[in-house]
N, CA, C and O atoms as a GROMACS GRO file, in nm:
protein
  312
    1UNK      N    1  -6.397 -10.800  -6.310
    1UNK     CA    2  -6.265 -10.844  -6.344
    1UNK      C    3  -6.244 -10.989  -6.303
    1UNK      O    4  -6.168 -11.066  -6.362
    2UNK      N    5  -6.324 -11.023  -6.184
    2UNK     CA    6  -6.287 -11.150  -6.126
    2UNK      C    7  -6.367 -11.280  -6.228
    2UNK      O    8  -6.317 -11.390  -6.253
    3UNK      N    9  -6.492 -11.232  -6.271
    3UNK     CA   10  -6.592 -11.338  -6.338
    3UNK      C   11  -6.536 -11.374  -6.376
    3UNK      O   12  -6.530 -11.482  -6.316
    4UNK      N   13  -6.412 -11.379  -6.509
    4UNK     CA   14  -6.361 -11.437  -6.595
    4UNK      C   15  -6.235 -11.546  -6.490
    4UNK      O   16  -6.228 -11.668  -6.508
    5UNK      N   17  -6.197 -11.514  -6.444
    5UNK     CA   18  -6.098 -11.572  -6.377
    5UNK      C   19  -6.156 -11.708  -6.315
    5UNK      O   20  -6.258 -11.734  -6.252
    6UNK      N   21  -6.032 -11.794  -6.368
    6UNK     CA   22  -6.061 -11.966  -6.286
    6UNK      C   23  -5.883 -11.959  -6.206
    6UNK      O   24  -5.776 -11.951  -6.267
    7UNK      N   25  -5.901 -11.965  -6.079
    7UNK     CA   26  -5.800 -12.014  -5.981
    7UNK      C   27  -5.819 -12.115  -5.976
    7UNK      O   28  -5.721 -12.174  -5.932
    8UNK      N   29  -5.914 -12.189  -6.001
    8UNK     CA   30  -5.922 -12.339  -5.947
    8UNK      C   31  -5.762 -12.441  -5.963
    8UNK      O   32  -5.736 -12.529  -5.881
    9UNK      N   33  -5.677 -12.411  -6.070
    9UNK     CA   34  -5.536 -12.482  -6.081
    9UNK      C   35  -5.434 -12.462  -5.953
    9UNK      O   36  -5.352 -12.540  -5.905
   10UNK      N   37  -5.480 -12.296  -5.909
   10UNK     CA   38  -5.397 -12.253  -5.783
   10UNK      C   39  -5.437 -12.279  -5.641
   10UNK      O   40  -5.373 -12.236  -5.545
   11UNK      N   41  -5.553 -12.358  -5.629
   11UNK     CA   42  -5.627 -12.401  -5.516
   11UNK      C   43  -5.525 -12.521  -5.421
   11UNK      O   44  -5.512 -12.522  -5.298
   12UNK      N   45  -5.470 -12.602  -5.506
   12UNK     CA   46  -5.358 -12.729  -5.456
   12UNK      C   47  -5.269 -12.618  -5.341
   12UNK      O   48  -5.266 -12.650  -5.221
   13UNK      N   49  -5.191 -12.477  -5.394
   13UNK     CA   50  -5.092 -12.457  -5.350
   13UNK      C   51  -5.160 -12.370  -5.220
   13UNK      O   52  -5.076 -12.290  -5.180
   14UNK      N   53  -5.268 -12.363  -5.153
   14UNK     CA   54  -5.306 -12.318  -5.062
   14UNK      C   55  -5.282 -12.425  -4.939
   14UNK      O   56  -5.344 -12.531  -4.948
   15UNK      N   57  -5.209 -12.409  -4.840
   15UNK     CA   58  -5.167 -12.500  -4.741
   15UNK      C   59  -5.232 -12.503  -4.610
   15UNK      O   60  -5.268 -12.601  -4.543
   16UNK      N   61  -5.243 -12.343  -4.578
   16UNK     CA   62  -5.322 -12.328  -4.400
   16UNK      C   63  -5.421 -12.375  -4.405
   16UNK      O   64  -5.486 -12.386  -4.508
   17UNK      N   65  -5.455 -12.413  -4.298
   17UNK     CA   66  -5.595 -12.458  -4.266
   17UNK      C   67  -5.735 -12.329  -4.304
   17UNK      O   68  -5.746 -12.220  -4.249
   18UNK      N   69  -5.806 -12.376  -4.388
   18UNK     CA   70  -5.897 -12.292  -4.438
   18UNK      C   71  -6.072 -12.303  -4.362
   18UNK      O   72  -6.097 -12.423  -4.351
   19UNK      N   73  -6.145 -12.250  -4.331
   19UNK     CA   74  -6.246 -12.243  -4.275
   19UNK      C   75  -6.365 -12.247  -4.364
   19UNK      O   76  -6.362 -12.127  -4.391
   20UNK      N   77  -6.452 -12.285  -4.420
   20UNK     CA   78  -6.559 -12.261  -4.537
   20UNK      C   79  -6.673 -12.276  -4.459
   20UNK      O   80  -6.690 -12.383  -4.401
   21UNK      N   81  -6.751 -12.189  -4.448
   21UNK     CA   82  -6.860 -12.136  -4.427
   21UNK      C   83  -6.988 -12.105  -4.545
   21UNK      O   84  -6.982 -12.013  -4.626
   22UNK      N   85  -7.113 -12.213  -4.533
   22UNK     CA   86  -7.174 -12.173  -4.633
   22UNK      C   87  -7.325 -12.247  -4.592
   22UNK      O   88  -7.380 -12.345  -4.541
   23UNK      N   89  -7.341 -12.120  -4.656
   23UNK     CA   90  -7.569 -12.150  -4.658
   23UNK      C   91  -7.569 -12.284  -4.684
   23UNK      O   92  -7.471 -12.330  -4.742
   24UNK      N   93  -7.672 -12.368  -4.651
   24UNK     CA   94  -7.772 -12.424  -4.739
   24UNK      C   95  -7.848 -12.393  -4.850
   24UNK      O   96  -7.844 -12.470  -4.946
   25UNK      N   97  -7.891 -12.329  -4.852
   25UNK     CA   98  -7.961 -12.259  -4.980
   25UNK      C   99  -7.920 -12.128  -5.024
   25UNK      O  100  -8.012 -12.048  -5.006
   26UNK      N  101  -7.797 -12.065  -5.086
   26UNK     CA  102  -7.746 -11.940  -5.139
   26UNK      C  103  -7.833 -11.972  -5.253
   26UNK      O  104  -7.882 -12.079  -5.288
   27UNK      N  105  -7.843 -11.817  -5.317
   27UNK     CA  106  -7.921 -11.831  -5.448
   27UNK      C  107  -7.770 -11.804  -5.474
   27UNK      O  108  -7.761 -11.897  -5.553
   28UNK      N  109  -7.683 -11.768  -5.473
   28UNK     CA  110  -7.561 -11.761  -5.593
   28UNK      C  111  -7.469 -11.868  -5.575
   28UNK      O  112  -7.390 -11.854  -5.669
   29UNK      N  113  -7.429 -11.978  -5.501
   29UNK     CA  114  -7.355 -12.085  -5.526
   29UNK      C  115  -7.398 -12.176  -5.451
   29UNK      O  116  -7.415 -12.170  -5.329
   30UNK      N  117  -7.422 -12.284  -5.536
   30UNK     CA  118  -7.483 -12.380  -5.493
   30UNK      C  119  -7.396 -12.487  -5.353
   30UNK      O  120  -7.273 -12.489  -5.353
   31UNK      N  121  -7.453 -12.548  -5.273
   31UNK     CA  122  -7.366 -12.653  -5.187
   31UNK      C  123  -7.211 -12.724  -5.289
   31UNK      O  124  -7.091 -12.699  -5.280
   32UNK      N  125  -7.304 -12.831  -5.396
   32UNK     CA  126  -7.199 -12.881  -5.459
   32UNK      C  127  -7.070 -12.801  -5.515
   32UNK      O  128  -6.957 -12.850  -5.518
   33UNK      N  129  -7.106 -12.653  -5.562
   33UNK     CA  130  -6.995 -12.561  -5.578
   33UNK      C  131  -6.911 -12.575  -5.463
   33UNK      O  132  -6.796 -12.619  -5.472
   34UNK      N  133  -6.962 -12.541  -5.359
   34UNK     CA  134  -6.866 -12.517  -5.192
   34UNK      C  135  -6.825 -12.617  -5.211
   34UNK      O  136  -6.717 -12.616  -5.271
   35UNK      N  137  -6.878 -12.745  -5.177
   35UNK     CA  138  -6.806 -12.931  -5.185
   35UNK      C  139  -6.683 -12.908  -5.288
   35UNK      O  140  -6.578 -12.948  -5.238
   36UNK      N  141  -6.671 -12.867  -5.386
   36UNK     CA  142  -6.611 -12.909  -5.471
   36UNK      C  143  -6.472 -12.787  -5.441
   36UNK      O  144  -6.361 -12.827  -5.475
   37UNK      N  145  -6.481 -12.666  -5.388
   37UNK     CA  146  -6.364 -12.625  -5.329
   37UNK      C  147  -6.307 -12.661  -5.171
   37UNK      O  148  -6.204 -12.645  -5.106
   38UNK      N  149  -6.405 -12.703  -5.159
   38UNK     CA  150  -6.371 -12.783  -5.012
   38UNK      C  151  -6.240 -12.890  -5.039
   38UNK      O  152  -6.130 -12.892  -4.985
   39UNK      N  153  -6.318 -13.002  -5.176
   39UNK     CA  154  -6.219 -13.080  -5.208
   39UNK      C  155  -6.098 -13.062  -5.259
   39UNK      O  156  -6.005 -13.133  -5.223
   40UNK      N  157  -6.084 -12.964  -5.349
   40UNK     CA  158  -5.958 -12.899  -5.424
   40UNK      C  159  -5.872 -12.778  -5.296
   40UNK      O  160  -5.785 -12.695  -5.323
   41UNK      N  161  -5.916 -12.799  -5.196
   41UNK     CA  162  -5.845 -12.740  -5.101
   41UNK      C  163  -5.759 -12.800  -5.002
   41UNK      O  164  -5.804 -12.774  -4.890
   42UNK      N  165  -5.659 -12.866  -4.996
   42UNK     CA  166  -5.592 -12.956  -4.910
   42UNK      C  167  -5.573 -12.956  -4.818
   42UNK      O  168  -5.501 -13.050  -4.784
   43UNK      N  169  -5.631 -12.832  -4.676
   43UNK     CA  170  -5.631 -12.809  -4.544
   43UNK      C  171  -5.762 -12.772  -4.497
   43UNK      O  172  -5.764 -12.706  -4.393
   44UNK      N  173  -5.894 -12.808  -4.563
   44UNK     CA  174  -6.004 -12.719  -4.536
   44UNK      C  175  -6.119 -12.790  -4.453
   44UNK      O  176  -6.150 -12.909  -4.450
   45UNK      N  177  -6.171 -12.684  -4.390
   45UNK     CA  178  -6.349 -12.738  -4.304
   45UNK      C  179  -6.412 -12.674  -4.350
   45UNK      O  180  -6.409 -12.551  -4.348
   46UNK      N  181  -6.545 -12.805  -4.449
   46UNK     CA  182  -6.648 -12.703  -4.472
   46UNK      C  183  -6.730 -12.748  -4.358
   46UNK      O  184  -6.724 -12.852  -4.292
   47UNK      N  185  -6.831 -12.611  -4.348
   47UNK     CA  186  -6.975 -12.615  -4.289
   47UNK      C  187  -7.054 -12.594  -4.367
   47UNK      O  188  -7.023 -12.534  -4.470
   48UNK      N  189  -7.211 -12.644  -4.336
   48UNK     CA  190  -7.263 -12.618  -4.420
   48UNK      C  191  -7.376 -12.576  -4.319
   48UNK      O  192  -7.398 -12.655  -4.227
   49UNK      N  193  -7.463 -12.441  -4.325
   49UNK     CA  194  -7.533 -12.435  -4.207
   49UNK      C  195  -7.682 -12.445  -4.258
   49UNK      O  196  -7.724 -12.378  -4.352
   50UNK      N  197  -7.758 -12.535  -4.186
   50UNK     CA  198  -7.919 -12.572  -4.244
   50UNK      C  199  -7.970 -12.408  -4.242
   50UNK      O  200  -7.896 -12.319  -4.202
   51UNK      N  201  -8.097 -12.386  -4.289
   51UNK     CA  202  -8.178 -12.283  -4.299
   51UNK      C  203  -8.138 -12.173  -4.341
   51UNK      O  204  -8.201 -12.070  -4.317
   52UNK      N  205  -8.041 -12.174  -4.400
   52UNK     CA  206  -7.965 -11.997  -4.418
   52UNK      C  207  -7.956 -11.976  -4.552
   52UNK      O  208  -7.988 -12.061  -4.636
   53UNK      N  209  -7.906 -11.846  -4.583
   53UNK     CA  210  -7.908 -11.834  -4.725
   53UNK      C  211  -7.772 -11.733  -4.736
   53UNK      O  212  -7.661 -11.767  -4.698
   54UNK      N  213  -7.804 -11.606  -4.795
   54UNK     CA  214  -7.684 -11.519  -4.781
   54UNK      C  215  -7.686 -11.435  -4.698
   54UNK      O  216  -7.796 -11.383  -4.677
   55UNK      N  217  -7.573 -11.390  -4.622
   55UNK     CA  218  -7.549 -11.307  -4.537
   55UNK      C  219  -7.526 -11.407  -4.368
   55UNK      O  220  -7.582 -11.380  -4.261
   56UNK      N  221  -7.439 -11.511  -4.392
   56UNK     CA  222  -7.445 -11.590  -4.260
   56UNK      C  223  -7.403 -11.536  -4.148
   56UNK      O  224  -7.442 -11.587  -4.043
   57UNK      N  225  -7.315 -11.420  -4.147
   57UNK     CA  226  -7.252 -11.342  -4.026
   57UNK      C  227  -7.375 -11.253  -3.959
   57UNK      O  228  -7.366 -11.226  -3.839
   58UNK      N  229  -7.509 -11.198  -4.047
   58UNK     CA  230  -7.596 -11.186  -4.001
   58UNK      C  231  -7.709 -11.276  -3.957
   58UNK      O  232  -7.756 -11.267  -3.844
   59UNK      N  233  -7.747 -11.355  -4.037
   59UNK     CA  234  -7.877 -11.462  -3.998
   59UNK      C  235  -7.796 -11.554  -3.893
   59UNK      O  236  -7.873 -11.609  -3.814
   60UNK      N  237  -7.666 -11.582  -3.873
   60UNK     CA  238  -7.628 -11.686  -3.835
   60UNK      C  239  -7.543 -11.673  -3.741
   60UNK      O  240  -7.504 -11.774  -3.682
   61UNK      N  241  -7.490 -11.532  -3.703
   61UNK     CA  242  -7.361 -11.487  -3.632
   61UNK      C  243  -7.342 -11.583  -3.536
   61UNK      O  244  -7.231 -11.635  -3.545
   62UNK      N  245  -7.422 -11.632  -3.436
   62UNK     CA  246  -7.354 -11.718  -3.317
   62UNK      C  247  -7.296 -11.811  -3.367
   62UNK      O  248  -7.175 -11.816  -3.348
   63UNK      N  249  -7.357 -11.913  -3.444
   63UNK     CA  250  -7.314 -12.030  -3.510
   63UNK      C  251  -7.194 -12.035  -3.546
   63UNK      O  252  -7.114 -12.123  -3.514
   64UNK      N  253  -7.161 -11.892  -3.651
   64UNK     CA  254  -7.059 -11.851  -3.700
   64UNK      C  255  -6.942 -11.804  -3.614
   64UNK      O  256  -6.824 -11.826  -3.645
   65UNK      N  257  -6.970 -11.755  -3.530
   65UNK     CA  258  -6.879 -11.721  -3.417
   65UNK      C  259  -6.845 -11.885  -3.344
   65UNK      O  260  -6.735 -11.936  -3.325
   66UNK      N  261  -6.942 -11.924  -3.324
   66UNK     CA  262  -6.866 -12.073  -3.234
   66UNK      C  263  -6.789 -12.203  -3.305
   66UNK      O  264  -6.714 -12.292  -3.266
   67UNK      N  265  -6.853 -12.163  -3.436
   67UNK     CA  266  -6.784 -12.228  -3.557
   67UNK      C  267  -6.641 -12.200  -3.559
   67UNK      O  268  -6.561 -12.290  -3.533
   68UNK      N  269  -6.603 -12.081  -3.589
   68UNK     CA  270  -6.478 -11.986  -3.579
   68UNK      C  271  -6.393 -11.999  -3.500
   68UNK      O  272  -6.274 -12.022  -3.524
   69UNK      N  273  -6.469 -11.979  -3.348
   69UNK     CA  274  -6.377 -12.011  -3.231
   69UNK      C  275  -6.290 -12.160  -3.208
   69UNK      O  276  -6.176 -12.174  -3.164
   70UNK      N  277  -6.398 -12.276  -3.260
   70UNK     CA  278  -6.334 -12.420  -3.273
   70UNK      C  279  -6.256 -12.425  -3.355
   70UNK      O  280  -6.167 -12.506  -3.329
   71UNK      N  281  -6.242 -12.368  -3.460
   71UNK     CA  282  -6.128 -12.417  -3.588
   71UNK      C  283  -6.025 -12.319  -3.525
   71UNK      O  284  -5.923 -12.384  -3.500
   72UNK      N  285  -6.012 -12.175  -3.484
   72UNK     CA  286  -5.905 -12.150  -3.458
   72UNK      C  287  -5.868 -12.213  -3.348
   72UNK      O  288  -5.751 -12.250  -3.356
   73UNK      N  289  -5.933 -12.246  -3.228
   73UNK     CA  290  -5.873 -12.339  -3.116
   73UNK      C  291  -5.792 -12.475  -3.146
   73UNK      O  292  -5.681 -12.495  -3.097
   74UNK      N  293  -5.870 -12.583  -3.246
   74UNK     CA  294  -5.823 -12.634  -3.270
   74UNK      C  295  -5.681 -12.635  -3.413
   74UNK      O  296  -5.592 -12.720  -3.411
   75UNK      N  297  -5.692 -12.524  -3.523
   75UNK     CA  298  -5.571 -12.492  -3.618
   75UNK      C  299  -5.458 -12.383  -3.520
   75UNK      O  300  -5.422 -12.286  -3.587
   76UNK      N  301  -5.397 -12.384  -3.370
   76UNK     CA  302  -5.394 -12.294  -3.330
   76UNK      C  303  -5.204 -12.292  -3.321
   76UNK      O  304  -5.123 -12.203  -3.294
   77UNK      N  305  -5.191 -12.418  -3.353
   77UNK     CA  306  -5.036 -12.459  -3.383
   77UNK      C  307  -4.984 -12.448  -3.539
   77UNK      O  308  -4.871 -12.453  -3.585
   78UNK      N  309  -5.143 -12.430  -3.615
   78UNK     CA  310  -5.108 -12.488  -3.771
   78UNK      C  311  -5.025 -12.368  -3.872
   78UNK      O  312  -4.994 -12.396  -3.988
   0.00000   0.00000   0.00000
């Protein structure tokens, strides 16, 4: 149901601070994909984590966890 769907017009009206988390090498969306909602997102941090692919909460959990912990520490007023 979702394939067909482009939000990309409704991306502006997203305000909180957003967190983006993403492989280096996903076989299903490329970096420049992430970059490019990174940009159309007006409160956002991407990461981009070297060596990983899909499943970053597994291959990557610490990273991901200390990643996590800084953006909410620092978005903690937002």
């Amino acid at each position: 149901m979702l394939i067909g769907a482009d939000l990309t017009p409704r991306l502006g009206a997203i305000k909180c601070p957003t967190l983006l988390l993403h492989p280096d090498g996903s076989p299903f969306i490329p970096v420049p994909v992430m970059a490019e909602l990174h940009r159309l997102l007006g409160n956002a941090q991407l990461n981009v984590i070297d060596r990983a692919r899909h499943g970053l909460p597994f291959s990557h959990a610490s990273q991901c966890a200390s990643l996590l912990r800084t953006f909410l520490d620092t978005n903690r007023s937002a």
